[in-house]
C-alpha positions as CSV (number, residue, x, y, z in Angstrom):
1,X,0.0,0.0,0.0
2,X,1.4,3.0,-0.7
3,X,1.3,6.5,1.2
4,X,-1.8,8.9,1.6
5,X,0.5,11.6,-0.1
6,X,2.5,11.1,-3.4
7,X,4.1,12.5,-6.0
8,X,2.4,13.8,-9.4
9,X,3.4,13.2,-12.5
10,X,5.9,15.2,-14.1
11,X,5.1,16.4,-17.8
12,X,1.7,17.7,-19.1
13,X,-1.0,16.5,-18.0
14,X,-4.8,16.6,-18.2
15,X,-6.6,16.4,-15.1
16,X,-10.5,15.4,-15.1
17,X,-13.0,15.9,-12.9
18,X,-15.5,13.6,-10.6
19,X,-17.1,10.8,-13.0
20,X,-20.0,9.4,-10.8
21,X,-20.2,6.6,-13.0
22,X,-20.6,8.2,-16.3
23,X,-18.7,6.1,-18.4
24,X,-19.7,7.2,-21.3
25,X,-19.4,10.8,-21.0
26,X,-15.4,9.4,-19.9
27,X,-15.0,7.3,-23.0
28,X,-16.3,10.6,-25.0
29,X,-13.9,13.1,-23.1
30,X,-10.4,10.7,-23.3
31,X,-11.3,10.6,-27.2
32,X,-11.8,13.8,-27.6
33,X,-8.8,14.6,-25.4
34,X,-7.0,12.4,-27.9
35,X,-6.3,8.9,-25.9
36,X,-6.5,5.5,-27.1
37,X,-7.7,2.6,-25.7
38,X,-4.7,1.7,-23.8
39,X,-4.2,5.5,-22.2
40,X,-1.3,6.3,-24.4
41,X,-1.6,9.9,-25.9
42,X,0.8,10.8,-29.2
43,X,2.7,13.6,-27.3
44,X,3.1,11.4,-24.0
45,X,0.1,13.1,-22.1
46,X,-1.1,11.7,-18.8
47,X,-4.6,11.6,-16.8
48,X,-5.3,12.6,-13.3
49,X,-8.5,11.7,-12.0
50,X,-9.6,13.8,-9.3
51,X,-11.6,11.0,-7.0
52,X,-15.7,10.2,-6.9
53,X,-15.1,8.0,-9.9
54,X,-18.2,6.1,-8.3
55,X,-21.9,6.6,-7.3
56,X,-25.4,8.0,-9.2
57,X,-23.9,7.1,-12.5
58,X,-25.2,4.2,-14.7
59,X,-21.8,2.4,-14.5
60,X,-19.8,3.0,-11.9
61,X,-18.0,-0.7,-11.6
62,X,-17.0,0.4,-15.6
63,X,-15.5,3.5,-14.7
64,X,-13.1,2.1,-11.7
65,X,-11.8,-1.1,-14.4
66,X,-11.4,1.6,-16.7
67,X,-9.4,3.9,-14.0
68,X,-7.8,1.2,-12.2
69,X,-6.2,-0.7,-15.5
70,X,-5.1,2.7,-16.7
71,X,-3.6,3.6,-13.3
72,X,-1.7,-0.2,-13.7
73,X,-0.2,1.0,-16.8
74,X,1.0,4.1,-15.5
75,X,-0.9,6.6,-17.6
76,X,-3.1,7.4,-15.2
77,X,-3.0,8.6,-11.5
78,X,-6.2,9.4,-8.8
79,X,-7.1,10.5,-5.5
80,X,-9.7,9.5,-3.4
81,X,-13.0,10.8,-3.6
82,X,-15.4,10.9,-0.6
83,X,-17.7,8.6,-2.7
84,X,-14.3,6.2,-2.6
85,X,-14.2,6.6,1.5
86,X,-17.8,5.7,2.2
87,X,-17.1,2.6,-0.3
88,X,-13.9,1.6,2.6
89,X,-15.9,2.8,5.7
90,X,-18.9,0.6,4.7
91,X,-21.2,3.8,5.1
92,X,-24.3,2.8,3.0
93,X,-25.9,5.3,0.9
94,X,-29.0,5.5,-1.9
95,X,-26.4,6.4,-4.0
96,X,-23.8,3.4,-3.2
97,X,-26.9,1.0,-3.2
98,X,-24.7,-1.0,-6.8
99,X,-22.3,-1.7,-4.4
100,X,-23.6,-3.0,-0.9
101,X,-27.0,-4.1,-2.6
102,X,-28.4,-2.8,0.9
103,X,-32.7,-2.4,0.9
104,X,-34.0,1.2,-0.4
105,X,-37.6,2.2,0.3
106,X,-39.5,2.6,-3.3
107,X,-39.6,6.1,-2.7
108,X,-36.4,6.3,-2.7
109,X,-35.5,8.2,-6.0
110,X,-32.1,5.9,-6.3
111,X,-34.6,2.7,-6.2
112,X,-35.7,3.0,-9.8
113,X,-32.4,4.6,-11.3
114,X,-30.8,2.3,-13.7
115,X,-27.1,1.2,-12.3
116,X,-24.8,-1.8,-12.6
117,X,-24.2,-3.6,-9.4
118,X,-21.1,-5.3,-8.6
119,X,-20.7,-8.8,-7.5
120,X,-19.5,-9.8,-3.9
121,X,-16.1,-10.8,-5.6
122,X,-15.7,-8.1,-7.4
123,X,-16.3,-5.5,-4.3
124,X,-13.2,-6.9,-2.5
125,X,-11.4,-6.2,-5.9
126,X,-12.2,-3.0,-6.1
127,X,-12.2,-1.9,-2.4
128,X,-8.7,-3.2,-2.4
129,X,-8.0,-0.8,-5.7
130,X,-9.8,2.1,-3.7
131,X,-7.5,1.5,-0.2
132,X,-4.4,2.1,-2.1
133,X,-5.4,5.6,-3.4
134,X,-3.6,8.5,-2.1
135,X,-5.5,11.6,-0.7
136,X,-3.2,14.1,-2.2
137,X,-0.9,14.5,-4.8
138,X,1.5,17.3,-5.4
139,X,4.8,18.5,-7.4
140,X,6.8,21.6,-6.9
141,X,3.9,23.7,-9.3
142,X,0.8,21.8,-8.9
143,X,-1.9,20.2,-6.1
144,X,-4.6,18.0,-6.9
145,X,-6.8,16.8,-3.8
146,X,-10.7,15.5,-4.2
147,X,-12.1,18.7,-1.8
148,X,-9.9,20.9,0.2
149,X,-6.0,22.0,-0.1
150,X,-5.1,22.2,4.2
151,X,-1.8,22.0,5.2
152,X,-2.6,21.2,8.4
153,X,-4.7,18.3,7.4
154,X,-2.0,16.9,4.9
155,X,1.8,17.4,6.7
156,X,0.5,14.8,9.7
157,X,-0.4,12.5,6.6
158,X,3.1,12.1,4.9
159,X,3.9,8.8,5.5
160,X,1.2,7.5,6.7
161,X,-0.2,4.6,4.3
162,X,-4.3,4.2,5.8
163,X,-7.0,6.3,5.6
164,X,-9.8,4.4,6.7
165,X,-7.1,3.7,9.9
166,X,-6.9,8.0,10.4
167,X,-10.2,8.7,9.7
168,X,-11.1,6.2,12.6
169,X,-8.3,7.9,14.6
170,X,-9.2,11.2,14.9
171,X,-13.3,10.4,15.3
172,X,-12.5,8.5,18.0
173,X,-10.4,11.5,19.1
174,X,-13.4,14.3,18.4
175,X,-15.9,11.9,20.2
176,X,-13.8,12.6,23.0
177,X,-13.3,16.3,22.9
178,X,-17.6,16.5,22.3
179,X,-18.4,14.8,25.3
180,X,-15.9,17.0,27.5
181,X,-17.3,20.6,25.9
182,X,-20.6,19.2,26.0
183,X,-21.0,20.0,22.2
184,X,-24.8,20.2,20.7
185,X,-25.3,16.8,17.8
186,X,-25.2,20.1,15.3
187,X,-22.0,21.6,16.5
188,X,-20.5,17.8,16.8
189,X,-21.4,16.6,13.4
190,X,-19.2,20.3,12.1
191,X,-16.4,19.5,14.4
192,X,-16.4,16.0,12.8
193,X,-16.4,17.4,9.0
194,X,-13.7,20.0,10.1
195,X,-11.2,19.1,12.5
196,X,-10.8,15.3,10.6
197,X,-7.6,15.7,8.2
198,X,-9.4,12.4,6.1
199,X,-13.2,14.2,5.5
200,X,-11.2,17.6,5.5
201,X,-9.3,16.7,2.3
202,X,-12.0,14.2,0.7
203,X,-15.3,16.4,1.8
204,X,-14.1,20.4,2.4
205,X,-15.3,22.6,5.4
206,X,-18.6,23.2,6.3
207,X,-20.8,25.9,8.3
208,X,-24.0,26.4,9.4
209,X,-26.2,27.7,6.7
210,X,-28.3,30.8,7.0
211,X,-31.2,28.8,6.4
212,X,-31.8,25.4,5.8
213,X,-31.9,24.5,1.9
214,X,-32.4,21.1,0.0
215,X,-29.7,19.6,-2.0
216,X,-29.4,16.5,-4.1
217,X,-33.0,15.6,-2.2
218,X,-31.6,16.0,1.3
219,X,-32.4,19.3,3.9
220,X,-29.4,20.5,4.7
221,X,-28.5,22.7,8.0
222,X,-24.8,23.4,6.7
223,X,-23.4,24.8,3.7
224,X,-19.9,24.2,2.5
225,X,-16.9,26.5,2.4
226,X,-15.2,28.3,-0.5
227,X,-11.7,27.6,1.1
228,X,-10.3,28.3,-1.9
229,X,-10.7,32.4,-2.0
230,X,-8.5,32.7,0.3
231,X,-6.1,29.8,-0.6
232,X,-2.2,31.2,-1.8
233,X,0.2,28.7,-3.3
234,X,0.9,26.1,-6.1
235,X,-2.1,25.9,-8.5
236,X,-4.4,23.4,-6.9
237,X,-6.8,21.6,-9.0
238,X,-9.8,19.6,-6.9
239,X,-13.2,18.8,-8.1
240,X,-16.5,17.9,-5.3
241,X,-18.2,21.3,-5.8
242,X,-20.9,21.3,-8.7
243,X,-20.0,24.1,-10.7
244,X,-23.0,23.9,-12.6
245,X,-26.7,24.1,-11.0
246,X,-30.1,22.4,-13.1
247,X,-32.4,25.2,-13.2
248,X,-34.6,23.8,-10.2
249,X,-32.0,23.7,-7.9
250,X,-30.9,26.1,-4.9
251,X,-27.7,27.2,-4.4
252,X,-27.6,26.9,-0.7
253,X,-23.7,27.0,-0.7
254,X,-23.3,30.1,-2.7
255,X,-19.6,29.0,-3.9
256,X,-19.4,30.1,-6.7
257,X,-22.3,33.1,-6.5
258,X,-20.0,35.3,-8.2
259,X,-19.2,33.2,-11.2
260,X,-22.4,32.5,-13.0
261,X,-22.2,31.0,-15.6
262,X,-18.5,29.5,-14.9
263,X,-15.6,31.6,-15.6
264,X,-13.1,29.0,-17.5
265,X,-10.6,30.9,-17.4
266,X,-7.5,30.4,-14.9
267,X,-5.7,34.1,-15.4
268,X,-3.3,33.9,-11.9
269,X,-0.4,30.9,-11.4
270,X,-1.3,30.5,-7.9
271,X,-4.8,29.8,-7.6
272,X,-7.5,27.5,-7.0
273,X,-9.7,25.0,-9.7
274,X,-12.4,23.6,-9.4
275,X,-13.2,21.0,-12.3
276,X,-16.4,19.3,-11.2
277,X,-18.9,20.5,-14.1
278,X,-21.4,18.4,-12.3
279,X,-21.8,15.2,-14.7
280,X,-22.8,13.4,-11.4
281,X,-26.7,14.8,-11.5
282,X,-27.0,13.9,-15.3
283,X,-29.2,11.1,-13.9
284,X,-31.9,13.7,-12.7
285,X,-31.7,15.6,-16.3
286,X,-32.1,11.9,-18.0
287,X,-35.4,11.4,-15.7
288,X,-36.6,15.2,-16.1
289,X,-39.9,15.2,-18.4
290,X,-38.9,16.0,-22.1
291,X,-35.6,15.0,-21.8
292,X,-34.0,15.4,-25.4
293,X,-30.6,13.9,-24.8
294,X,-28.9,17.3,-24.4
295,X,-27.0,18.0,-21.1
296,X,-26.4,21.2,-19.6
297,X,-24.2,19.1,-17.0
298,X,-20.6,17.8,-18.3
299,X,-17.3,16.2,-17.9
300,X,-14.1,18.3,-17.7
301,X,-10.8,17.9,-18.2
302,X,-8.1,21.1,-17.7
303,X,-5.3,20.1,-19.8
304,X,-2.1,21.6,-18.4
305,X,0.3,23.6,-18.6
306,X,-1.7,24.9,-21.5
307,X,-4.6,25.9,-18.8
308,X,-7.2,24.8,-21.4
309,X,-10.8,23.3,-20.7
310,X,-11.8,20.3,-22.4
311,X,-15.6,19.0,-22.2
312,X,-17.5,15.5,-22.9
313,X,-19.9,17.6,-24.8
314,X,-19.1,21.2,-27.3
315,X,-19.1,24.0,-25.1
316,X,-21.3,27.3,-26.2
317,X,-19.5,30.3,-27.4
318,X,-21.4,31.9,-24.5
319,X,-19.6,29.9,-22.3
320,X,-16.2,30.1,-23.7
């Protein structure tokens, strides 16, 4: 197994955002970003996958063999995804239901949504595949990390090789510290989301919101954190955030309030990216009456050092 924080690939690279199990839109964006079938690229390129390869998708088990073999053959590298972590800390979700096969109630929007399950064999496969991802990886002019760049979350980190084994650590260190202040189960569950180095890096910081909002189906009483406006450094590139909202949604979180629709350009060297063009919620535009086969949502790839956006899908003039 190797450690939790590793070195990137030297050379150009071209860094793509969370899959949720679209393989398709994946197969579409490495053609288009000029891959073969093996991962080899005719000027020596390289993939980075920034983590939630897995979950809401209609083929998540595709997407990791696809990953994984390209990751064997050294074309490819990834870091864990929060979707990866509740895969390794068993935490069963609607939207993990291809993996543990765990009961959902029929009104369960996930019940009906068409998805590939994996067999029992091939879950210890992959969740051996998923163990050995690193949370961070990093070269002298470039981050990539699923959620959050923290220093202080990654330096106690180097070395150490487990991150189900840390993220155990410090809850069982905050369960602790709640019980002596006496903390409220609101404050607690923000103290866990913060102050563990593991969901810091794989899930971002969170708040309390203003007001409680729905997102993805669920009321939420905190909003996450746009860390990076105030990040300085290496450019970091992460993905998690949905940089694209579907026309009924709120934007409880108000990340990116003042970039609507989504700058894509990256003018400063030391600065933040978010590449997550939210290709995970394509399943609710597929099930959304009149669905023509048009997506607003996509899959993004920033190809660097040329600082150039590639999409699954042609991009407006609008938008470019």
């Amino acid at each position: 197994m190797g450690t939790l924080v590793r070195a990137l690939f030297a050379g150009s690279l071209d860094i793509i955002g969370d899959v949720h199990g679209e393989i398709d839109a994946l197969l579409s964006l490495l053609q288009r970003l000029g891959y073969d079938e093996d991962g080899c690229h005719p000027e020596n390129r390289r993939l980075v996958f920034v983590g939630d390869l897995v979950d809401r998708g209609p083929d998540s088990p595709a997407v990791v063999s696809l990953v994984k073999r390209l990751i064997e053959r050294e074309r490819a590298q990834c870091v864990l995804g929060n979707h990866e972590l509740n895969l390794l800390l068993g935490s069963r979700k609607p939207d993990n239901v291809w993996f543990f096969h765990h009961p959902l109630s029929p009104s369960d929007p996930a019940f009906l949504r068409p998805q590939a399950w994996i067999s029992e064999r091939e879950r210890y496969a992959m969740l051996d595949f998923i163990a050995d991802l690193p949370l961070v990886l990093e070269r002298s002019d470039l981050r990539v990390v699923h959620a959050c760049w923290s220093d202080s979350a990654i330096d106690p980190l180097r070395g150490a090789k487990d991150a189900v084994a840390w993220h155990d650590a410090h809850c069982e260190r905050i369960d602790v510290e709640v019980r002596r202040c006496g903390l409220s189960p609101s404050v607690a569950k923000l103290v866990h989301q913060n102050d563990n180095p593991v969901k810091r890096l794989t899930s971002g910081p969170e708040t309390k919101a203003d007001q409680p909002f729905v997102s993805m189906g669920k009321l939420r009483h905190e909003r996450r954190v746009a860390w990076w406006r105030t990040y300085s450094g290496p450019l970091c590139v992460f993905g998690h955030y949905w940089r694209i909202l579907l026309p009924h949604e709120v934007d409880g979180d108000l990340l990116f309030a003042s970039d609507r629709p989504p700058s894509l350009g990256i003018p400063c060297e030391d600065e933040a990216a978010c590449i997550d063009f939210s290709v995970g919620k394509r399943y609710i535009e597929r099930s959304a009456p009149g669905f023509s086969g048009a997506f607003q949502t996509r899959l993004a790839a920033l190809r660097l050092p040329e600082r150039e956006w590639i999409f699954d899908t042609e991009t407006s003039d609008a938008e470019e």
